[in-house]
N, C-alpha and C positions, 0 to 999 in steps of 0.2 A: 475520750469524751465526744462524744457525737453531737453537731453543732446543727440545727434546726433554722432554716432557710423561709420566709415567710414573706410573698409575693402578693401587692395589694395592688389594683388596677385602681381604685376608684381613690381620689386624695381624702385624707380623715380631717374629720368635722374640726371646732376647738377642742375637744375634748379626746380627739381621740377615735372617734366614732365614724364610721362610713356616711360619705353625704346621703341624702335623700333621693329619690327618684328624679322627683320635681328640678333640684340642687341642678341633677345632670342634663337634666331636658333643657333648661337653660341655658349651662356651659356648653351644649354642642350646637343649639340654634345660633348663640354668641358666636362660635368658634363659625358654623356655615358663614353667617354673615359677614367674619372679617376676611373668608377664603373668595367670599362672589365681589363683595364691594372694597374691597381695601388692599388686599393681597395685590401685589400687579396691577393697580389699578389704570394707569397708564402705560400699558403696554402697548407696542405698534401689532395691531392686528385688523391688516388690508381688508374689506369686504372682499372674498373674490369673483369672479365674475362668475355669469350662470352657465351651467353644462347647456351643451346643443340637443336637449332631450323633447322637449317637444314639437310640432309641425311648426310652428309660428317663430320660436328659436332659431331653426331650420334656416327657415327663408328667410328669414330678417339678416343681412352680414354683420351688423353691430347691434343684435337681440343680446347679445350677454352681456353691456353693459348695461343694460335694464333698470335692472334696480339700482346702479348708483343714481340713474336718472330722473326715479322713482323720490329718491332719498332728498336731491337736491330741489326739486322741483315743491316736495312739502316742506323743505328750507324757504324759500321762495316765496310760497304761501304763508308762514307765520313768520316771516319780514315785512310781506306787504300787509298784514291785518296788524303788524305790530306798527307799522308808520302810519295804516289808515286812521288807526285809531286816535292817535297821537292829535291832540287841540293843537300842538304848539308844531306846524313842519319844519322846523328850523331842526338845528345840532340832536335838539333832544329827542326828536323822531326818529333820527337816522340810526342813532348812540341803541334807542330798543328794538328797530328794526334789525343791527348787527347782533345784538344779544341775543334775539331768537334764535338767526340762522345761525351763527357758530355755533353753539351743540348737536346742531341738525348734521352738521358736516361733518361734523367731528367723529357722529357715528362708523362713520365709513371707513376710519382708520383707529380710531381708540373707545371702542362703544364704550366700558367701563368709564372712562374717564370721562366722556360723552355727559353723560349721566349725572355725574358729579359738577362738571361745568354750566349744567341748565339749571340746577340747584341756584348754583353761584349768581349765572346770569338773569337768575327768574330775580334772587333780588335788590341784587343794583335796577333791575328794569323798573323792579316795584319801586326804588327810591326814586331814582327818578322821575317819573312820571307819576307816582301817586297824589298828585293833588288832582288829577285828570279823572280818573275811576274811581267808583267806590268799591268796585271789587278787590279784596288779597287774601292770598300776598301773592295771587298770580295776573300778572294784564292780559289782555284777549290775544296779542301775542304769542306771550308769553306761555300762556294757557297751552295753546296749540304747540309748541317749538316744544313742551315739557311731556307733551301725550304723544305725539311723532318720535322721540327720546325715547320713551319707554317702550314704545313700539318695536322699534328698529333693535335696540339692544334686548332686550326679550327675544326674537326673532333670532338674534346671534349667537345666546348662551345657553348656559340652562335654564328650569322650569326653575330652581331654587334662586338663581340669580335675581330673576323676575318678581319674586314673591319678597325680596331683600330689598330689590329698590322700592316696591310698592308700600313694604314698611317706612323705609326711610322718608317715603314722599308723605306717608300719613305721621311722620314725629316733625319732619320739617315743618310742613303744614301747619298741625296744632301749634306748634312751638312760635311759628312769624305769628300767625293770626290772634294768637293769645298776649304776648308780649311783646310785640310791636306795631298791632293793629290800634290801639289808643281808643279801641272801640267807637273809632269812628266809619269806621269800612265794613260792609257786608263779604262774611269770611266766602270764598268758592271753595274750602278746602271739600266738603262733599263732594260737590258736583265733580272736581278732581279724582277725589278717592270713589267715587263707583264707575264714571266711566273708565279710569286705569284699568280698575278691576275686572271688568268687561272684557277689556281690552288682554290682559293679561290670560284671562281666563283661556280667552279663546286662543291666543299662542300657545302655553303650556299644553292644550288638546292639540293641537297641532303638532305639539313635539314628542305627546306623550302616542299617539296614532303615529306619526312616520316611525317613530321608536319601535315600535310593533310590529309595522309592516315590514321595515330591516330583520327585526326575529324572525317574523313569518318567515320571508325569506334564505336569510340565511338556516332554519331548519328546515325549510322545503330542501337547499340545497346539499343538505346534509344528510337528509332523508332518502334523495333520490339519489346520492352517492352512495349509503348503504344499500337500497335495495339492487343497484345495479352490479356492487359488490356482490350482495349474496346470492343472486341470477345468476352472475357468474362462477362463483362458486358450487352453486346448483349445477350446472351444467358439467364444469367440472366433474361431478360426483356422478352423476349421470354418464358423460364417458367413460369415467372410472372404471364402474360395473361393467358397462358394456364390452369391455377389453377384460375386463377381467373374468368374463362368461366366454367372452370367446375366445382368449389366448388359455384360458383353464379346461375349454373345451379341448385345444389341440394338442396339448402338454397330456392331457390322459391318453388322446391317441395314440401318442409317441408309446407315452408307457406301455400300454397295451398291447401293440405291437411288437414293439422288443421281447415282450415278452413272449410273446406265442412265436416269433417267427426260428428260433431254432428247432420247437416243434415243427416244423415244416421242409428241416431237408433231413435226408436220410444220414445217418451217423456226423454229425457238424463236428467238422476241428473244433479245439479246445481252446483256441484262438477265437474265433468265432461266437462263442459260446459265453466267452469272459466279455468279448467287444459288445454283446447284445444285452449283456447285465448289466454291463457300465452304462450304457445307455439309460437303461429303465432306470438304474438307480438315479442318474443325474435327474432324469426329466422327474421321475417320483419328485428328489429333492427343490429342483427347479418350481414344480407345482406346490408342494408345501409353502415355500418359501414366498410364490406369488400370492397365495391365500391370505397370509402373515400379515405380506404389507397393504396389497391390496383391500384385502378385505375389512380392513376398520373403514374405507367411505360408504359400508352397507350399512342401512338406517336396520335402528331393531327388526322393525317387520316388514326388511326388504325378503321377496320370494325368486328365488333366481326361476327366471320365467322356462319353460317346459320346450316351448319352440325355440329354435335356432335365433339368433342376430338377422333380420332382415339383412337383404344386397339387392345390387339392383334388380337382380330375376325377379324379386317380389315386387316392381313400382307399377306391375299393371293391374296388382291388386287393390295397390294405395289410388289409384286413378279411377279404378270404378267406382272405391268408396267417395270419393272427391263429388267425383260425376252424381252420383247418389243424391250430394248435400246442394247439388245445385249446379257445380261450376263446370261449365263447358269448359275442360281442358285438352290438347293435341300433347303429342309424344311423335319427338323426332329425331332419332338415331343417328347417328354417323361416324366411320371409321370400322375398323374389323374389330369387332365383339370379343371379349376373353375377358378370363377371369382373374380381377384384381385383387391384391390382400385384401385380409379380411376385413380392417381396420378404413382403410379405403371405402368398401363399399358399405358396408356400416354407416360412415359419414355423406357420403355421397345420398344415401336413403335420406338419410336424417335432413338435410339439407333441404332438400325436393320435399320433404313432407312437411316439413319447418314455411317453406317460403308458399305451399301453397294453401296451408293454413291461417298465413299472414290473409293471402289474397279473397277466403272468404271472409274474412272477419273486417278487411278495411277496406275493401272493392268489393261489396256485394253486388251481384249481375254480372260481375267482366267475366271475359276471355281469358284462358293463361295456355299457354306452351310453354312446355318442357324440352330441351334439346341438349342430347347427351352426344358427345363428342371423342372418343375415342380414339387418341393421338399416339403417337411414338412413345413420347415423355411422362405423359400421364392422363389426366381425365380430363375434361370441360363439360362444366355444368352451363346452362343460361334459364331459367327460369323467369318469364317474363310476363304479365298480366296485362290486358287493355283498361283502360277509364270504364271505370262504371256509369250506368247510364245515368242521367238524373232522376227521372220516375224511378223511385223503385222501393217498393214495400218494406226492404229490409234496411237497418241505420249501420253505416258503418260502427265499429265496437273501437272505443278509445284501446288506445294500446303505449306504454313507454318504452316499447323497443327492445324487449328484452329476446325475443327470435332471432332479429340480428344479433344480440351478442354472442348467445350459442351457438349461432351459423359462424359467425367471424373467429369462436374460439376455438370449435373444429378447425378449422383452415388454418389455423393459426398451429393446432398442434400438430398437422401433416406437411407444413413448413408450405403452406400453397396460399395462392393468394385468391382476394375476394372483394367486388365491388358491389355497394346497393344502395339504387336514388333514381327518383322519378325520370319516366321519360320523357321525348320533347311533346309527346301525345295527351299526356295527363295520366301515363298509366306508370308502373311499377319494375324495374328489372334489375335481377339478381345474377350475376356470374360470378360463377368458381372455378378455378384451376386446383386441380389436387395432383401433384408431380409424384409419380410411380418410377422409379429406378428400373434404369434396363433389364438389369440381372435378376431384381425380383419379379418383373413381369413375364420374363421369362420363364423362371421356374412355376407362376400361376399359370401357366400355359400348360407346360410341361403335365 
């Protein structure tokens, strides 16, 4: 007998029946209300003090406790209009002057309860002193200690807390001035309930805007971590190929060669002959094999280019073109000249053409020299641009830096190191070390 399981979220009517729409829209404004005003509602929660974010915070050395000062001070103020007001300065002055400011205070460690207390204190003030005003059931006071309240705890929670006490201050309200005002007293509960309102409105914008501006944020931040992700990535893919045209360039020449060269001596051992096969077979294999893995970071309608991988011999080509677009650049050698791996001078190009494309694009008008370095160990690059002039027709081009990460991710893949940041001049410089192994600088030589 298969036993049938039946899962109902919403509670049933008397009869049986699913509540109404309306039913639930009630029970959850119910349920918000007693999570903002009732829940916790005496909880100890410090105001804390302000970050040191703006100029004025800065300089000030006790700016961040600001707004407790802030908080006390309109304490202060609806003490003194709660005494000024007061016909009688004796006991019963003093008694509504204190009822103002304690919930004033209070905000600063228990705003919720805050809240609840200026309720309370609005009216004992009103009892007592109601033979003095005909305003209720809030005194001029009190009025103010009750709007400074709503302020500050608004300010500290959320938008929905705000709009729970604003209810609550409009059922208090009706409720004194209907049933204990004796209709002898001109009710304030309006003039309470719109300026609250006002008041409220404009905090909830306040929270509902920094709320946003945190989103903005944190997706900008999240933004410019994918794309510096996928730049890199890119770049990635882009050496990829680049090695894999030129180590599939050399892997055929091996082949090729092994295989023609026992055509080349007259009757070759059999030894010989086997050693030269093994050869082409590995390197065949070798290259199959590179194709395999290498070749999935070729995009569908990647064209493996027709010319060789630039090296350095070609940067006096990339220098005229430079020169062309505008930018006065020098070239300046040093150390004994020889031929580096492939993969080396590859990067070393890329580099140099990388760093002085940064320079027409965010130093329009400057200067740059290029200075190759040619060491025991391996290579120095220094790529360095002067300040651009001020006058000058063309607008630097925003840029988020994604040149340097491909300059830094070659370097990083040839185990060499790299530094890039303004000079003391106002201009721009770039240095590379790429470490070249004795043995295989040798054999480039060779």
């Amino acid at each position: 007998m298969t036993q049938t399981t039946h899962t109902q979220t919403t509670p049933p009517g008397p009869a049986g029946r699913p509540r109404s729409p309306e039913f639930r829209l009630a029970a959850d404004a119910l349920r918000g209300l007693r999570q903002d005003l009732f829940q916790d509602a005496f909880a100890y929660d410090p105001l804390p003090r302000r970050s040191a974010e703006g100029a004025l915070t800065r300089r000030l050395s006790g700016a961040g406790w600001l707004p407790h000062a802030v908080v006390a001070a309109l304490g202060v103020m609806a003490m003194s209009l709660a005494m000024a007001s007061s016909f009688d300065p004796g006991p019963a002055a003093l008694m509504c002057g204190l009822l103002a400011l304690g919930p004033v205070l209070l905000t600063l460690a228990r705003p919720v309860g805050a809240f609840w207390l200026s309720l309370a204190a609005s009216t004992a003030a009103a009892v007592i002193g109601r033979g003095e005003w005909s305003d209720w059931p809030w005194l001029p006071g009190s009025f103010l200690a009750h709007l400074v309240v709503l302020t500050v705890v608004a300010l500290r929670t959320r938008p929905s807390t705000a709009a729970s006490m604003w209810v609550m201050t409009a059922v208090y309200g009706f409720v004194m001035a209907g049933l204990f005002g004796w209709h002898r007293y001109d009710s304030n509960v309006p003039p309470m309930l719109v300026a609250s309102a006002l008041i409220l409105l404009a905090v909830s914008v306040r929270h509902i805007r920094r709320q946003a501006q945190r989103e903005v944020t944190a997706q900008q931040t999240v933004t410019e971590h994918e794309r510096s992700r996928r730049t890199l990535l890119e770049e990635r893919t882009t050496i990829a190929r680049e090695l894999h045209d030129v180590v599939a360039h050399h892997m055929s020449v091996v082949a090729i060669q092994a295989e023609a060269a026992p055509y080349r001596v007259e009757n070759p051992p059999e030894e010989l002959e086997k050693a030269f096969a093994t050869i082409r077979e590995n390197a065949v294999a070798a290259l199959t094999e590179l194709r395999r893995v290498l070749g999935v970071v070729r995009a569908e309608d990647y064209e493996a280019p027709d010319a060789p991988q630039p090296t350095l011999a070609d940067l006096d080509g990339l220098l005229a073109n430079v020169r062309e677009a505008g930018l006065t650049v020098e070239k300046a050698v040093t150390g004994a000249v020889r031929e580096l791996p492939q993969g080396v001078e590859l990067s070393a190009y890329r580099i140099v053409q990388e760093a002085l494309s940064n320079t027409l694009r965010h130093a329009p008008g400057a200067g740059a020299r290029v200075e190759i370095g040619y060491v025991l160990g391996g290579l120095g690059l220094r790529i360095v641009n002067t300040p651009p002039p001020a006058p000058h027709l063309t607008k630097p081009s925003p840029g988020a830096g994604h040149g340097i990460t491909g300059m830094r991710e070659r370097v990083s893949m040839l185990n060499g190191e790299m530094t890039a940041g303004p000079t003391e001049d106002g201009g721009y410089e770039v240095t590379v070390f790429l470490p070249v192994p004795a043995a295989t600088a040798s054999e480039g030589d060779a």
